[in-house]
N, C-alpha and C positions, 0 to 999 in steps of 0.2 A: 192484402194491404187494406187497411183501414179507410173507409170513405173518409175522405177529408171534413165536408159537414158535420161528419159525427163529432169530431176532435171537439174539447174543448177551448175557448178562449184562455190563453196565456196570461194572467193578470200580474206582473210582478210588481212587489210593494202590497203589506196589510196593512195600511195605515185608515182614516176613513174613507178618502175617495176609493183607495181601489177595493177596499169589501162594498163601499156603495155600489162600482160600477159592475160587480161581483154576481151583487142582490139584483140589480134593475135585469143586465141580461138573462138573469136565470128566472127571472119573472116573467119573461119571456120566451122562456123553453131553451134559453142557449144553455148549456154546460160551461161552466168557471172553476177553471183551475188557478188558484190563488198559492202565488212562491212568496214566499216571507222570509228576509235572511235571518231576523234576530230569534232567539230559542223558542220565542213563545210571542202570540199577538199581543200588543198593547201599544200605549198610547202616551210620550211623555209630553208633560206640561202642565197646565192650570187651567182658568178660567178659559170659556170663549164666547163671542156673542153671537148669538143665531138671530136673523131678521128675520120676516116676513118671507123673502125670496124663498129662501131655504125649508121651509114648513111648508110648501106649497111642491118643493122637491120631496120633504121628508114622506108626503100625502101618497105623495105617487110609489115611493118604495115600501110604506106599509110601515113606517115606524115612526110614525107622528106621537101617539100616545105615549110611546116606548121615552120618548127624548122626553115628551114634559112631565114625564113622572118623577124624572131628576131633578130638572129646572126650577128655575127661579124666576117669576115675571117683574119685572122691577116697574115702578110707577114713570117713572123719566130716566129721560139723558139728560145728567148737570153737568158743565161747564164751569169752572168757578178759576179764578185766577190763581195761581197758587204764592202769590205774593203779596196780595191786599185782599183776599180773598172773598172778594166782590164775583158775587154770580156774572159768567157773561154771556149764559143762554140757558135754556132748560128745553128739553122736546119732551112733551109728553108722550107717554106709550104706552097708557090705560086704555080705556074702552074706547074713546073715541079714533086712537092709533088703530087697533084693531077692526074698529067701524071702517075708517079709511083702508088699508088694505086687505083687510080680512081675514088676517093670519097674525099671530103676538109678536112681538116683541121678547126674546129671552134671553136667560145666560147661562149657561153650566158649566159642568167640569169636563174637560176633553177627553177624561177615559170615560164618564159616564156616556160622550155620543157615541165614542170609539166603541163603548161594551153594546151599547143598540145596537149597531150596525152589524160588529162579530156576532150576536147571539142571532140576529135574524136570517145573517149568511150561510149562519152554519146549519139554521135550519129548515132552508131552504132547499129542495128538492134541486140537484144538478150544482152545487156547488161544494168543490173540494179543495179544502183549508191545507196547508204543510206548510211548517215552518223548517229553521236549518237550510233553508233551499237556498242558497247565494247563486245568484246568475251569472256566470263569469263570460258567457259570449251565447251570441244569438244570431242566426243565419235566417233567411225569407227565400221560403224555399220554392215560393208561388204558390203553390194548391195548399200551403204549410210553413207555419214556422218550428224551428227547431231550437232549443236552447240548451245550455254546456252548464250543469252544476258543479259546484266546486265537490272536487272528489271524482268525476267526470260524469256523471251519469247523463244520458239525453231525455228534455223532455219536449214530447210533438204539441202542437196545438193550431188550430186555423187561425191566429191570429194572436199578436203579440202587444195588450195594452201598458205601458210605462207607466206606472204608479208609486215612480220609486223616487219623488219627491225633489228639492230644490237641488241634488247632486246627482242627479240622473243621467245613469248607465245607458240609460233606451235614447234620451233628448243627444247624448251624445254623438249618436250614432244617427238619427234622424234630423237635428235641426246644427250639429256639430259648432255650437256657439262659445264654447270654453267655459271656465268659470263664474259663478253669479257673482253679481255687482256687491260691493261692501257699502252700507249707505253709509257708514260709520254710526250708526246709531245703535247703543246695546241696550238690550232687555232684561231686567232683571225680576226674576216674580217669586212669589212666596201664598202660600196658603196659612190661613190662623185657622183653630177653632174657633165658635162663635164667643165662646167664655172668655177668649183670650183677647176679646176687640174691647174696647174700654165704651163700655154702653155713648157717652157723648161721641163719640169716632163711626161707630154703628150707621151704616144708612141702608134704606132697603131702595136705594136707586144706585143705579150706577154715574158714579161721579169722576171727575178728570179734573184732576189739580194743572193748569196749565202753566209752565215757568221758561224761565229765558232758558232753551236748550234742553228743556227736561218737561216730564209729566208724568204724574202717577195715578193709576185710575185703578179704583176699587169698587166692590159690588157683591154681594152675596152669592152661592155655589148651595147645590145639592142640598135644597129645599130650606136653606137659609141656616144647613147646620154647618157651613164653613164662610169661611172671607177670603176671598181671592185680592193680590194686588199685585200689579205688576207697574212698577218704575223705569222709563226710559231717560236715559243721557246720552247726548253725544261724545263721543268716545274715537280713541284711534287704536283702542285695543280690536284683536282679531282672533277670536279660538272659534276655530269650526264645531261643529254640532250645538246639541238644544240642552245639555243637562251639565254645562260646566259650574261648578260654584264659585260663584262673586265678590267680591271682595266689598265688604260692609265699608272699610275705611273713605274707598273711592266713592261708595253710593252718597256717603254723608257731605265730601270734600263737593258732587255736584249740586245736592241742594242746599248746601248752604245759606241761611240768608231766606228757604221760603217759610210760608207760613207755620207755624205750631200743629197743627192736626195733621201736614205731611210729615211734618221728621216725629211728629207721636208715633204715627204709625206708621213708619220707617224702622226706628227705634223696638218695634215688639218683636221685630223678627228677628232671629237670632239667625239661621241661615238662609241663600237668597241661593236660586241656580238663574244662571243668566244665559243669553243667546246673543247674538251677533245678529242686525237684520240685514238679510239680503234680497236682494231680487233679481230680474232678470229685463232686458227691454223686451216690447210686446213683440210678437214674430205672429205673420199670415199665415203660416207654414208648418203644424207638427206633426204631419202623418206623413209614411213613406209604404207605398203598397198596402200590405196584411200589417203595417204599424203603427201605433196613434199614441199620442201622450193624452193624460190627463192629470188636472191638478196643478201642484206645483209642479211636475215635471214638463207639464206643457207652459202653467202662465204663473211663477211664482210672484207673488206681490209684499210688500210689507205689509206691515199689521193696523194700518190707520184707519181702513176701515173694516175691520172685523170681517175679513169675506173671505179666507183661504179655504176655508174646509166649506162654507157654502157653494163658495163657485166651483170647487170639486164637487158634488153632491148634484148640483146645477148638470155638470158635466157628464156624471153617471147618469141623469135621466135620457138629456140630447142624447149620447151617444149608444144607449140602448134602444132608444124611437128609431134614429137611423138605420138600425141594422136591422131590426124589426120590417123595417120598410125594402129592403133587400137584400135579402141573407144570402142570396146566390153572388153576390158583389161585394163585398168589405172593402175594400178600397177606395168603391163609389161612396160606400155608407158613412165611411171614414173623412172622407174629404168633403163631405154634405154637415158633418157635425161640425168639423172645425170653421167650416162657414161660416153656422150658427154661433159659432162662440167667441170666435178670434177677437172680434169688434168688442164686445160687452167684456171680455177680460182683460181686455187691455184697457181700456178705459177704466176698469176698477184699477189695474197697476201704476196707471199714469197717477190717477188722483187718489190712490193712498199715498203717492211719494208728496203732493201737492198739499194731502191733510199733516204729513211727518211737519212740513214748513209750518203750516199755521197751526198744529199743535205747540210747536217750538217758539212762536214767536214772539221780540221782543223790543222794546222800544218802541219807534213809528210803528210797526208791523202791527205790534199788540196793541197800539190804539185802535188801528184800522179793525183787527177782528172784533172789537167791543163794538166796535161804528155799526160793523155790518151784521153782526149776528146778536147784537143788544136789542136790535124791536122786531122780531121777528115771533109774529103770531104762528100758533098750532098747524095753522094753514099753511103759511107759508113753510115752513120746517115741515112741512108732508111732501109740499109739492116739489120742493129740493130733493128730497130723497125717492120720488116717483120712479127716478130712471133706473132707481138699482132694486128699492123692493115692490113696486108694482109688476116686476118682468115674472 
């Protein structure tokens, strides 16, 4: 019989947390065995923005250069109204952002962080990639976990991390909370080439059209030789998963009425894949024994503030210090990470559903955010954002 310590960690889900949390353990001398149900790794979606926090993660798992080889550092966060199209804040996040926390500001494409993290996993000493592997049950067998693939095959490991994102098979079993919340807000995104953006529409910052119930924020990808843009409406439609395509009619029927430069560049895209946003409320609670979530499977948030795959990433570093810290105890190690993280993830989940409101707002509302975030110096717009990218 196999020493139990030898076994590898169970990681199911290859999405980017769980090859992050993949990379951190086996930086550490654990062994990761990584189950993937879909045929091959990858990563669907578009743009995503990476803060400061996140670089300061990316440091510790050795692919910091790796990510901004793809990226894009943009000069500022615009705000602009997307109906009189009056600026109603700008953060800067040039050098003096940089000065202040000490790491950039970026934006990339989501398979470009996806491909860092796979190429670095895979070349990493102690970690082993398979796809095909769908987990259909999993047992805590104390000294071991054991999991049931579809087909039957068992596979062992000392410990079983859940990476298997906002419908997760693993949170069901440990935190047993049913289905994630519908915010009713859908997402619809689309990528141009850079020739395809009409030079006046062109910005090398990232900008957020704000509108009654809607917002569309665009910015440049993979070294400025693409345009990401992603349009949000409230909606009462509901398809599950990330890669459904959209329906142009509906997109037009909610912006109607905003400025010229959104429905231009509304208008260039010929198809759109849209999302459903969900989330979940924060929970104290995602480990059970040899089990722990990470990611969306432990703290899914909406996308207000750019932090799902950071706060994953966040969560592969804690939770490979933990075990590091006591490899004869996972359980201990386990429930010392979720500690560390319960508080600060839910706090980003609380207030990305809080940023959904005041991106959406309109009427009183919308004068109120011009009120409060119209004279706000570089300084102050640092020291707002201290508590999530200073961490």
């Amino acid at each position: 019989m196999s020493d139990p310590q030898t076994l590898p960690f169970l990681i199911v889900g290859g999405g980017i947390g769980g090859l992050a949390a993949a990379l951190a353990l086996a930086r550490k001398g654990f062994p990761c065995h990584v189950l993937e149900q879909s045929p091959s790794f990858g990563e669907v979606g578009a743009g995503i923005q990476l803060g400061p926090n996140v670089f300061r993660a990316f440091e510790k798992l050795g692919i910091k250069d790796a990510v901004l080889r793809d990226a894009w550092k943009p000069n500022a966060l615009v705000m602009r109204d997307a109906l009189n199209g009056e600026t109603i804040t700008t953060v800067p996040v040039g050098a003096d952002f940089r000065a202040h926390f000490g790491e950039p500001y970026a934006v990339t494409h989501r398979a470009d962080l996806h491909r860092a993290v796979l190429v670095a996993a895979g070349a990493q000493d102690g970690v082993t990639l398979e796809t095909n592997a769908k987990v259909e049950e999993f047992v805590d067998e104390g000294t071991q976990v054991r999991l049931t693939l579809a087909g039957g095959r068992s596979v062992v490991g000392r410990a079983l991390i859940g990476a298997d994102g906002l419908w997760s098979k693993v949170r069901a079993h440990v935190v047993g909370d049913g289905t994630p919340i519908v915010s009713g807000h859908i997402a619809y995104r689309a990528v141009l080439p850079r020739e395809d953006v009409p030079k006046d529409l062109w910005s090398d910052d990232v900008v957020l059209w704000a509108g009654p119930k809607t917002h569309l924020v665009h910015y440049p990808l993979r070294r400025g030789e693409l345009y990401n843009l992603v349009a949000v409406f409230h909606s009462d439609k509901y398809v599950e998963g990330w890669n459904t395509e959209g329906d142009p009619a509906e997109l037009k029927e909610r912006f109607a009425g905003e400025r010229p430069e959104v429905l231009r560049l509304l208008d260039r895209i010929e198809t759109w894949r849209m999302w459903v946003l969900c989330d979940r409320e924060p929970v104290a609670n995602w480990t059970k024994g040899n089990i722990t979530l990470l990611g969306d499977a432990a703290h899914p948030m909406l996308q207000y503030l750019a932090q799902g795959a950071c706060m994953a990433t966040e969560d592969s570093v804690q939770l490979a210090d933990e075990v590091a810290a006591t490899p004869d105890d996972l359980p201990a190690a386990f429930e010392r990470y979720q500690a560390a993280r319960y508080l600060r993830t839910g706090r980003v989940q609380t207030t990305a559903r809080i940023y959904g409101e005041f991106y959406h707002a309109q009427g009183v509302k919308a004068e109120l955010r011009k009120q409060v975030l119209g004279g706000r110096s570089a300084e102050q717009s640092f020291a707002g954002m201290e508590w999530l990218y200073g961490h």
